[in-house]
N, C-alpha and C positions, 0 to 999 in steps of 0.2 A: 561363562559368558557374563559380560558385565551389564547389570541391570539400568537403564536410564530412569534418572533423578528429577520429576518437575516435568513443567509443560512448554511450552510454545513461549509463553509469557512468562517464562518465570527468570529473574532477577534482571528486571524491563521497565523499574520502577522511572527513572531518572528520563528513559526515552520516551516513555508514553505522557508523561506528565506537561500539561498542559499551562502556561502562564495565566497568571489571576486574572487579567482582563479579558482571557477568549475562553473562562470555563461558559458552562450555563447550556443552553439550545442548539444543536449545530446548526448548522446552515444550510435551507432547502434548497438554495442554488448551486452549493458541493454539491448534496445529494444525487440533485438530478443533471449532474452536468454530460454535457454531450462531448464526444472527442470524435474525431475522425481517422481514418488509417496513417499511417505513417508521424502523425501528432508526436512531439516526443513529452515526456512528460515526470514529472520527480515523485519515488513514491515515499508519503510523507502521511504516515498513521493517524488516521483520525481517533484516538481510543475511548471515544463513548459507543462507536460501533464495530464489535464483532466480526457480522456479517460480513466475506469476502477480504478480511486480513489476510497477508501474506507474511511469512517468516519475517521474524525482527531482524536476521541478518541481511535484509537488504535494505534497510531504511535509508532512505537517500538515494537511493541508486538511480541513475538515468536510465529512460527505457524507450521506446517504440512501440505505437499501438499500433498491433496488427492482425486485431481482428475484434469481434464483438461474440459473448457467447452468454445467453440471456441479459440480466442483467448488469451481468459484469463486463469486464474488458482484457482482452490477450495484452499479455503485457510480455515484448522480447526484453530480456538484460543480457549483458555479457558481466559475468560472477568470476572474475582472474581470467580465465583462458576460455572460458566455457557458455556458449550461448545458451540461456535457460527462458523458460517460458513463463508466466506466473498469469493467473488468473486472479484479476482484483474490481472490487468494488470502486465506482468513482467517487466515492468519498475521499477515500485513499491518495489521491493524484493529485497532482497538481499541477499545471498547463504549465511548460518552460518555456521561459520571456525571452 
């Protein structure tokens, strides 16, 4: 059996890396932003926080909020053919304009 090599994050350098004008403090109105059912929304890594990260293979990906489960949020994607679920912090999100 073939053993796995590395984490979640590992060779995520180039995606998670953040432009020199928005390092520093995130932002308390990410933090606590509020979404509603059906919201659709872009997931886009905050990487100063951990908490409620989702696989780096979906970064970008469109989704559907469809539901609330403490403080995170149900998140529908369709991943090729395949409707998947994700549970994410709203750090993570970002409101689609």
């Amino acid at each position: 059996m073939v053993k796995r090599i590395g984490t979640l994050r590992n060779r995520t350098r180039q995606k998670f890396t953040k432009d020199s004008n928005c390092k520093g403090k995130i932002s308390m109105t990410d933090y606590f932003q509020e979404f509603k059912d059906g919201d659709k929304v872009v997931l886009k890594t905050e990487s100063a926080v951990q908490k409620g990260m989702y696989h780096p293979r979906f970064y970008g990906k469109v989704g559907t909020i469809i539901g609330k489960e403490g403080r995170c949020y149900r998140i529908n994607i369709v991943d090729i053919h395949k409707s998947k679920t994700l549970i994410v912090h709203p750090v993570h999100l970002k409101r689609l304009q």
